[in-house]
N, CA, C and O atoms as a printed pandas DataFrame, in Angstrom:
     atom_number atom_name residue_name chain_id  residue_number  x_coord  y_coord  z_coord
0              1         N          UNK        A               1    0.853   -1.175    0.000
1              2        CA          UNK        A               1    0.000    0.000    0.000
2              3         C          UNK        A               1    0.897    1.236    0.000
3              4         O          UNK        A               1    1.801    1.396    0.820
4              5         N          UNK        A               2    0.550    2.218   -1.105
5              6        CA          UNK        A               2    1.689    3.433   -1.006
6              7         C          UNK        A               2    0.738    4.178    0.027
7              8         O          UNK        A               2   -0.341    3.798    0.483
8              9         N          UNK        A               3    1.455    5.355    0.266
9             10        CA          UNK        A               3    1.407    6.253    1.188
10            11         C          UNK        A               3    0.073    6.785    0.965
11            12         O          UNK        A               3   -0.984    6.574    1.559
12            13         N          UNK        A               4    0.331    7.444    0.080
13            14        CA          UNK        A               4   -1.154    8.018   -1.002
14            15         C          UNK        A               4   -2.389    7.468   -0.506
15            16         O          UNK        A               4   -3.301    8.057    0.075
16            17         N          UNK        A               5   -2.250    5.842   -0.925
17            18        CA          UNK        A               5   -3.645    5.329   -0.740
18            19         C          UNK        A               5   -4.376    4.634    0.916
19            20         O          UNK        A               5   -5.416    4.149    1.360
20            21         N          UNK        A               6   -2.699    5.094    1.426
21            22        CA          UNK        A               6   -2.889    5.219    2.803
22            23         C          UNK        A               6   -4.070    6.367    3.743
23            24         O          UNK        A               6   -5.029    6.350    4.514
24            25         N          UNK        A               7   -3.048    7.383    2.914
25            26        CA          UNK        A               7   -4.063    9.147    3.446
26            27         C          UNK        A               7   -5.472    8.951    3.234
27            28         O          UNK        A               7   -6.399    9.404    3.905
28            29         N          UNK        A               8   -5.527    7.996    1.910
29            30        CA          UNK        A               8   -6.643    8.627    1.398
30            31         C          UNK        A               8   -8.174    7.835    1.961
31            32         O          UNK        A               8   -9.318    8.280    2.049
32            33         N          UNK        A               9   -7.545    6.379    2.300
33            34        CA          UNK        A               9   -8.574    5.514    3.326
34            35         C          UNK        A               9   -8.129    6.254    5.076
35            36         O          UNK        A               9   -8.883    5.705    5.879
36            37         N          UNK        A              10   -7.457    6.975    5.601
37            38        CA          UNK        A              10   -7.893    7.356    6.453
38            39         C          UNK        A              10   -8.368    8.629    6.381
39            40         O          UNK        A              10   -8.842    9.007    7.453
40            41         N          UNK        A              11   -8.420    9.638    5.258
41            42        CA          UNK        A              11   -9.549   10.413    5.293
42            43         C          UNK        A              11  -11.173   10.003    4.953
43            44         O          UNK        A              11  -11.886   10.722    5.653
44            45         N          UNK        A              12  -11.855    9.234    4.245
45            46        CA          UNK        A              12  -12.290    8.162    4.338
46            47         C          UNK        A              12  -12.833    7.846    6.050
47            48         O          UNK        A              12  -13.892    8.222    6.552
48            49         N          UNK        A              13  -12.014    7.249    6.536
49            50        CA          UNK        A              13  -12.556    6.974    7.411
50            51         C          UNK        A              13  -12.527    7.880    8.367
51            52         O          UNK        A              13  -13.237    7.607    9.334
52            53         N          UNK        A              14  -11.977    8.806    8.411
53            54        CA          UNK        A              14  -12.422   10.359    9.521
54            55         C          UNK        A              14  -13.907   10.669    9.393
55            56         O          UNK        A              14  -14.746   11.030   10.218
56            57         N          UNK        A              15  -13.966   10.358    7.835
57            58        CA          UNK        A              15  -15.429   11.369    6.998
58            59         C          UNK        A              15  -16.419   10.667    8.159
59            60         O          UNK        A              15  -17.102   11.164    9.055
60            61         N          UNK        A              16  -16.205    9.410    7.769
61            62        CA          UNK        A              16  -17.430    8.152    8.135
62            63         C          UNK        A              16  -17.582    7.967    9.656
63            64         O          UNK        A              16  -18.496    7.325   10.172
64            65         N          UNK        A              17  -16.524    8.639   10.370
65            66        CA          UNK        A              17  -16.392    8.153   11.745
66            67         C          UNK        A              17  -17.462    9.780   12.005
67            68         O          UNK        A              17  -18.515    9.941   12.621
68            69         N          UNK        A              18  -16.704   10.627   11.320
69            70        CA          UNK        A              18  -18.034   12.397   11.611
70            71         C          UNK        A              18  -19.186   12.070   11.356
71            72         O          UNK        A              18  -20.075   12.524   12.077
72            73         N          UNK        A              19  -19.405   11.498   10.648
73            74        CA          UNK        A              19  -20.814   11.607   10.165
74            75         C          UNK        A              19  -21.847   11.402   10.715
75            76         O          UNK        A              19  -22.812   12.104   10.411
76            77         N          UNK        A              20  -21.985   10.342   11.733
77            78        CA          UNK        A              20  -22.910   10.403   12.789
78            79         C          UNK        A              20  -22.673   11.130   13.472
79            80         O          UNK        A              20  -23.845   11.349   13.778
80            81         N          UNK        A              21  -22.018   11.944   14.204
81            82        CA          UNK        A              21  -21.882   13.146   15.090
82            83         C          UNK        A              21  -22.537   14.051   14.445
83            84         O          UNK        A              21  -23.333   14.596   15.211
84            85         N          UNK        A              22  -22.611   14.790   12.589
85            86        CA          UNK        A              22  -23.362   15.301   12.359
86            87         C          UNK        A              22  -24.587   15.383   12.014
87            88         O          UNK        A              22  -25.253   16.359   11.668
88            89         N          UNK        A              23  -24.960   13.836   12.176
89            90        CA          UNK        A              23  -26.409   13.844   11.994
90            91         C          UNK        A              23  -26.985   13.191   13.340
91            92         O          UNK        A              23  -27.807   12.308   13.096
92            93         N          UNK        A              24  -26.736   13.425   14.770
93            94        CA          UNK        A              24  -26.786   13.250   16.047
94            95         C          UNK        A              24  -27.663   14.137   16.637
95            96         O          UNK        A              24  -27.796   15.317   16.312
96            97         N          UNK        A              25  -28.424   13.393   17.750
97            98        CA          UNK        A              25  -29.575   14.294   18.547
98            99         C          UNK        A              25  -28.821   14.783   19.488
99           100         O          UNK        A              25  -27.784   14.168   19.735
100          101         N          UNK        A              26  -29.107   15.895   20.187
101          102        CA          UNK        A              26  -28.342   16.669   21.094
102          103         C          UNK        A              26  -29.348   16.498   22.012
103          104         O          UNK        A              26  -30.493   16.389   21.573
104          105         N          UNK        A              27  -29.125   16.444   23.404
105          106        CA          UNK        A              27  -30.556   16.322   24.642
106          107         C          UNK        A              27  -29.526   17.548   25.673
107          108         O          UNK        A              27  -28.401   17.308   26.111
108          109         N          UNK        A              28  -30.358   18.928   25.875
109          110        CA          UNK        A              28  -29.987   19.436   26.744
110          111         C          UNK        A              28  -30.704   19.846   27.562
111          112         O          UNK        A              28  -31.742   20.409   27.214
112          113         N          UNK        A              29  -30.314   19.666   29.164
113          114        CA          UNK        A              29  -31.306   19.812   30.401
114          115         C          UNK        A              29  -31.070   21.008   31.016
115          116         O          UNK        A              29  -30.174   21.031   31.859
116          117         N          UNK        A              30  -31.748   22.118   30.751
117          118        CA          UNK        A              30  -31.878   23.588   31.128
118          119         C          UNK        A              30  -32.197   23.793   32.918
119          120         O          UNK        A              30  -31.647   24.628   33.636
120          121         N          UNK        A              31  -33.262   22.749   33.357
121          122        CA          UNK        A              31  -33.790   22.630   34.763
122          123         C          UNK        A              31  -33.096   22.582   35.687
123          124         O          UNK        A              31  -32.040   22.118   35.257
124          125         N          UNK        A              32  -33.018   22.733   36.529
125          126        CA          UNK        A              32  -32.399   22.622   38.439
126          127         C          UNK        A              32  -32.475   21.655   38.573
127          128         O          UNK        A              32  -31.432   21.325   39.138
128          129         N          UNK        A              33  -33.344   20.450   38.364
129          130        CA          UNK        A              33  -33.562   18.864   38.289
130          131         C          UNK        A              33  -32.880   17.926   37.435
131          132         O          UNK        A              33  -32.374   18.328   36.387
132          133         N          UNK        A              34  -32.803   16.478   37.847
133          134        CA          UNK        A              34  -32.489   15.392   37.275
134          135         C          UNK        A              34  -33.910   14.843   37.001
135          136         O          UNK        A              34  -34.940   14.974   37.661
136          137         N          UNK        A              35  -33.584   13.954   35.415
137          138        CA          UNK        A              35  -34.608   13.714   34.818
138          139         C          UNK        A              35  -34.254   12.158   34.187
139          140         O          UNK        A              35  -33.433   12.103   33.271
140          141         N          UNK        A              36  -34.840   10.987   34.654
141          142        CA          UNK        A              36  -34.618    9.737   34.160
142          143         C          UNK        A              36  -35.442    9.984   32.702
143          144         O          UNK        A              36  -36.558   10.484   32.566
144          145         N          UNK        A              37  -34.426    9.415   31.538
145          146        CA          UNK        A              37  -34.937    9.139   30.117
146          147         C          UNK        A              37  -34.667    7.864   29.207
147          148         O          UNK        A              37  -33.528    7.399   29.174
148          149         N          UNK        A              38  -35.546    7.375   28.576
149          150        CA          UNK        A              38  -35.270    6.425   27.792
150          151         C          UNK        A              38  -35.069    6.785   26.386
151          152         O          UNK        A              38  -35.963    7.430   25.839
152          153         N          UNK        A              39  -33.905    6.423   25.649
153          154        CA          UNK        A              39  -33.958    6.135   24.316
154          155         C          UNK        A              39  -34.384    4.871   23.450
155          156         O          UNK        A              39  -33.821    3.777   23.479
156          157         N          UNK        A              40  -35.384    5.190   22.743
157          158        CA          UNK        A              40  -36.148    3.544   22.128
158          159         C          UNK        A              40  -35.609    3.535   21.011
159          160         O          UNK        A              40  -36.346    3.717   20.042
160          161         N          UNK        A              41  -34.259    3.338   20.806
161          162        CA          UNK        A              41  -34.060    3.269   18.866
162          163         C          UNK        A              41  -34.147    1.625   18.470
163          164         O          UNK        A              41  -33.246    0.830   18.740
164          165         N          UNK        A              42  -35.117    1.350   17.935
165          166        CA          UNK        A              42  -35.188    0.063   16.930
166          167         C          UNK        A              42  -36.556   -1.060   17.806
167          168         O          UNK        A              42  -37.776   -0.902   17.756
168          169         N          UNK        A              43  -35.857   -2.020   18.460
169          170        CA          UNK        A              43  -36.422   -3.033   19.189
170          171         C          UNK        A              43  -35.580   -2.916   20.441
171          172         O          UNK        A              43  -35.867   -3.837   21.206
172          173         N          UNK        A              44  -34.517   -2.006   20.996
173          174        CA          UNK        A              44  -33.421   -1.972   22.083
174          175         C          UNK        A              44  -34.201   -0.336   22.641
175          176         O          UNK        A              44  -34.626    0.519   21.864
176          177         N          UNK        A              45  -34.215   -0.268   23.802
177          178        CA          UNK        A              45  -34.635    0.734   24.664
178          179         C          UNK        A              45  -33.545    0.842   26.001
179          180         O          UNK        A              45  -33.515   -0.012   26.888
180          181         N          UNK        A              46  -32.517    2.252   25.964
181          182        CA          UNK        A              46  -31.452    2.400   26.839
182          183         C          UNK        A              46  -31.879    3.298   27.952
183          184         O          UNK        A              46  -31.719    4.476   27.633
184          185         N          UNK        A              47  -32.393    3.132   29.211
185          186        CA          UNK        A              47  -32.541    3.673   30.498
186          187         C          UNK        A              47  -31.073    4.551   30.767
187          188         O          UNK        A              47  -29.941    4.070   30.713
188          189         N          UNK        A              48  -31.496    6.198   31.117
189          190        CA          UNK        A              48  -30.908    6.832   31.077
190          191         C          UNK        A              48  -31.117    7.693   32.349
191          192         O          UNK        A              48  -32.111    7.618   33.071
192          193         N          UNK        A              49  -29.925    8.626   32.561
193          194        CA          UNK        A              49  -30.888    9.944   33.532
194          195         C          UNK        A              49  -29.474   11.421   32.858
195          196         O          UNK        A              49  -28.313   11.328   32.462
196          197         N          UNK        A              50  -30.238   12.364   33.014
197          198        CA          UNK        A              50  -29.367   13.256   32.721
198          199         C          UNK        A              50  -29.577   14.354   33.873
199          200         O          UNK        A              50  -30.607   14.668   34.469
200          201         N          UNK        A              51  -28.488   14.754   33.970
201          202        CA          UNK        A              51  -28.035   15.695   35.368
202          203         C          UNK        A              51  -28.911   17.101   35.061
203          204         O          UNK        A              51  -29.250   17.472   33.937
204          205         N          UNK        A              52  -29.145   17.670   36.099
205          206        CA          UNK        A              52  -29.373   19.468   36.250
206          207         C          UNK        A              52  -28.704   20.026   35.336
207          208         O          UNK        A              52  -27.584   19.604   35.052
208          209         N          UNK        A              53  -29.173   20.917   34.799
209          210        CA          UNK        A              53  -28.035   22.078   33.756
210          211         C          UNK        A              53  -27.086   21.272   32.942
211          212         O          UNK        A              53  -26.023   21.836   32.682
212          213         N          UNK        A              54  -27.271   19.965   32.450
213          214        CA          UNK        A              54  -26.643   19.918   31.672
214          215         C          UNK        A              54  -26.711   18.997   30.007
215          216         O          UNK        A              54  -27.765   19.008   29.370
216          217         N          UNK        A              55  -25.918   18.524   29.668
217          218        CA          UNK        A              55  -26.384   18.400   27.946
218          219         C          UNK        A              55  -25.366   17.052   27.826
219          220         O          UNK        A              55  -24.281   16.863   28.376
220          221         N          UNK        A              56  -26.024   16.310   27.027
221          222        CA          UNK        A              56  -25.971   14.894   26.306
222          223         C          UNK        A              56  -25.476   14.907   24.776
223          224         O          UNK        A              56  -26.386   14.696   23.974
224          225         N          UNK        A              57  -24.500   15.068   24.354
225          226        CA          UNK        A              57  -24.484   14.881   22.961
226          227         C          UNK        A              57  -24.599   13.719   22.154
227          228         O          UNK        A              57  -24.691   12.745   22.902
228          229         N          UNK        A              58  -24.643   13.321   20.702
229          230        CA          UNK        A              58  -25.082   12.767   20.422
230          231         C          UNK        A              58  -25.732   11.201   20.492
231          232         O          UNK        A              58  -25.314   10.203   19.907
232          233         N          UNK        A              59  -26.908   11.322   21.416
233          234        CA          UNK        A              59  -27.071   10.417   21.858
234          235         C          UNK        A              59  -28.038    9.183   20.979
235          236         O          UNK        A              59  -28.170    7.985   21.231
236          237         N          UNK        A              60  -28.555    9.924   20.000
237          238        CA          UNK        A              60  -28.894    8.928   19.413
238          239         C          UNK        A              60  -29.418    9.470   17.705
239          240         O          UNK        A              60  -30.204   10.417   17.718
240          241         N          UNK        A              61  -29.064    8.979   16.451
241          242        CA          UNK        A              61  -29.405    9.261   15.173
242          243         C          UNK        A              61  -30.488    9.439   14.521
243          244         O          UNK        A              61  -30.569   10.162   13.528
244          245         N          UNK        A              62  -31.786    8.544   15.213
245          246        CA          UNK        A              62  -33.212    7.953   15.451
246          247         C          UNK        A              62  -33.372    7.412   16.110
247          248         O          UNK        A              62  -32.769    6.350   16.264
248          249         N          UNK        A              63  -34.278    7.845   16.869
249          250        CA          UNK        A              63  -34.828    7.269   18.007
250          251         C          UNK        A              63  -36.289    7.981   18.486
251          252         O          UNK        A              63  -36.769    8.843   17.749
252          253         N          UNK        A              64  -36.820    7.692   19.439
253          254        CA          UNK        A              64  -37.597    8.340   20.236
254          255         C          UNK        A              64  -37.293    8.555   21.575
255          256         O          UNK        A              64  -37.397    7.610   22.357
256          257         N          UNK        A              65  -36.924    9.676   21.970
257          258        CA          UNK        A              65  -36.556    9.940   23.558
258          259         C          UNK        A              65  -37.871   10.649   24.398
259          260         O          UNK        A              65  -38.564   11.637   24.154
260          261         N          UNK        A              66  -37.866    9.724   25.424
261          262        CA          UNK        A              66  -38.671    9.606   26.374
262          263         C          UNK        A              66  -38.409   10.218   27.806
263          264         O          UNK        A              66  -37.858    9.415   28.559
264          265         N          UNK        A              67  -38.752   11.791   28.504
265          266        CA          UNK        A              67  -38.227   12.048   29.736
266          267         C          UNK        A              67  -38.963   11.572   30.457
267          268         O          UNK        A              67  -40.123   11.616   30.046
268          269         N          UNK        A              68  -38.764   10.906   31.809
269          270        CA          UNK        A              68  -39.779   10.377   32.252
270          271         C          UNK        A              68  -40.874   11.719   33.218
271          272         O          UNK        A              68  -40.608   12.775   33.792
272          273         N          UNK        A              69  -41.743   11.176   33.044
273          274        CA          UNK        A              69  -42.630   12.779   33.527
274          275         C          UNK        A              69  -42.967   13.866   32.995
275          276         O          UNK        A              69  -43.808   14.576   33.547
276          277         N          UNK        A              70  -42.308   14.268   31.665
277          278        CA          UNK        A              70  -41.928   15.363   30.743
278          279         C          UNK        A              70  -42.822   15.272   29.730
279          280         O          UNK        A              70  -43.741   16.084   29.616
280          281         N          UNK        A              71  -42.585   14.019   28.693
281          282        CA          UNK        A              71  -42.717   13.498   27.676
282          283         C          UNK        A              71  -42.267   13.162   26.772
283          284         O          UNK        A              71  -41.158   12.695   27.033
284          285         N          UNK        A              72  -42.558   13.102   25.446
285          286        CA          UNK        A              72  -41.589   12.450   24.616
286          287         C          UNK        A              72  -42.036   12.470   22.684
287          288         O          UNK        A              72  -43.100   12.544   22.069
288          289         N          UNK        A              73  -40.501   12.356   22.258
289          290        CA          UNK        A              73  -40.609   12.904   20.912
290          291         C          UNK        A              73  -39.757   12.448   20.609
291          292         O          UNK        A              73  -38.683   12.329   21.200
292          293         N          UNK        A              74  -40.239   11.924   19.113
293          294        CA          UNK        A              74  -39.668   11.160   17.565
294          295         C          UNK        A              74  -38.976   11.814   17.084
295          296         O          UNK        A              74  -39.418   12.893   16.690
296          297         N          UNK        A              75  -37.699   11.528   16.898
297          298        CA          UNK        A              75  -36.278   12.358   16.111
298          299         C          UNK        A              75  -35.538   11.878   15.335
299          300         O          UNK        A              75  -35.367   10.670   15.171
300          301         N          UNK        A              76  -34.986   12.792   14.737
301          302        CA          UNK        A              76  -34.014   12.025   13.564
302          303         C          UNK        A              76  -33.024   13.330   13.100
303          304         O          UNK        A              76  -33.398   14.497   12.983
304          305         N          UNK        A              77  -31.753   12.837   12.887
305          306        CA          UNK        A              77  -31.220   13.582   12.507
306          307         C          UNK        A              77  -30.051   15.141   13.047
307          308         O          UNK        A              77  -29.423   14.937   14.086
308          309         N          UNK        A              78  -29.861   16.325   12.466
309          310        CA          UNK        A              78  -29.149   17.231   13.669
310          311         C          UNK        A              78  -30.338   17.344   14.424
311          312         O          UNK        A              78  -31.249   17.619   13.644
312          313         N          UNK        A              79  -30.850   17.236   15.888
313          314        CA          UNK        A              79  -31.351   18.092   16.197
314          315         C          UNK        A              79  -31.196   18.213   17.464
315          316         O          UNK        A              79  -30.765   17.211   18.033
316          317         N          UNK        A              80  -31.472   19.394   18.276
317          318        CA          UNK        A              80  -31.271   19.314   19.757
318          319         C          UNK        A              80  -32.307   19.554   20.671
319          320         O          UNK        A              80  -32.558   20.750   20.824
320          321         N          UNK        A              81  -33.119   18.604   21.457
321          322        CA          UNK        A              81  -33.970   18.429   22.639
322          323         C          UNK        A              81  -33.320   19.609   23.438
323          324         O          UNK        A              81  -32.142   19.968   23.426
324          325         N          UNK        A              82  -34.392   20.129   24.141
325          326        CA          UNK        A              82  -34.299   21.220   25.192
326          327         C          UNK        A              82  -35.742   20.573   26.139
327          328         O          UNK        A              82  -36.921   20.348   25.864
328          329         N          UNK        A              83  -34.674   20.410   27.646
329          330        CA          UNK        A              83  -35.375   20.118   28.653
330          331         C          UNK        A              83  -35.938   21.494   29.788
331          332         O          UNK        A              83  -35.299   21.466   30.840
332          333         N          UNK        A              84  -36.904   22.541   29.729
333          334        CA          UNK        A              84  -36.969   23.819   30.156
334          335         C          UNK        A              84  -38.121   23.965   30.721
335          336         O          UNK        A              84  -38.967   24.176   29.853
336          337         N          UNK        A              85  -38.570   23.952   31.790
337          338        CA          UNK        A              85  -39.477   24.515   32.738
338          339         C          UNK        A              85  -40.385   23.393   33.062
339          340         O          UNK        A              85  -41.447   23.508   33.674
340          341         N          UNK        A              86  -39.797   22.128   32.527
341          342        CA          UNK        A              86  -40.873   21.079   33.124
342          343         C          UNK        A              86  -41.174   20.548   31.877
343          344         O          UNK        A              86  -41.549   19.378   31.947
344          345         N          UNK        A              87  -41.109   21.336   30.011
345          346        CA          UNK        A              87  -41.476   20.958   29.129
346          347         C          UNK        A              87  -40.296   20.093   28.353
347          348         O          UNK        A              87  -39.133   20.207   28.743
348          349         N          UNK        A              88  -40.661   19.141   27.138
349          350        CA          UNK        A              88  -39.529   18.935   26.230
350          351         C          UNK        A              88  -39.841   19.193   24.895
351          352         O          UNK        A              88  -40.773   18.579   24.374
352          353         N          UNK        A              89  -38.862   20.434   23.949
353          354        CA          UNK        A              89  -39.238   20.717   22.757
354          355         C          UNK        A              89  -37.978   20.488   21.935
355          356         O          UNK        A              89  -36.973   19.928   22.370
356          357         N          UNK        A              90  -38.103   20.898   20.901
357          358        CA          UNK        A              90  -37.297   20.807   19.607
358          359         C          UNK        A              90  -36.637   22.464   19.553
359          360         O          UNK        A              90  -37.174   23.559   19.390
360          361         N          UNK        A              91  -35.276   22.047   19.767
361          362        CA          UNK        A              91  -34.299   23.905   19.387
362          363         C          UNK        A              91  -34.592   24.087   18.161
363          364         O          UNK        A              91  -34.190   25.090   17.572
């Protein structure tokens, strides 16, 4: 393998390794509270909790995230959940 075609499969694979980061849900928790959440992507559902004031990056590509008590919403793609006054919406 020359050098060349070295660079060029690990740019390649930089691209492919970003790419879900840029098409990743962002979950950020604005509240004074902790908030247990589930992510349901597929037939697998991951029990979660996210801290006071703070933010989750890409936690999931598609999925449906579930706060418990809050509610919950179908996503896909960039987008970022905002957890704020008790509600959960779309930034």
């Amino acid at each position: 393998m020359t050098l060349q075609t070295l660079l060029k499969a690990l740019a390649l694979s930089a691209g492919a390794l970003a790419l879900p980061q840029a098409l990743a849900v962002d979950l950020i928790n604005k509240d004074s509270r902790r908030y247990e959440i589930e992510i349901e992507e597929g037939a697998s559902t991951q029990r979660s909790s996210i801290g006071a004031s703070t933010s989750q990056g890409g936690v999931c590509g598609k999925c449906r995230i579930v706060v418990v008590g809050v509610g919950a919403l179908d996503v896909e793609g960039s987008v970022t959940l905002v957890i704020e006054d008790g509600r959960l919406r779309i930034q």
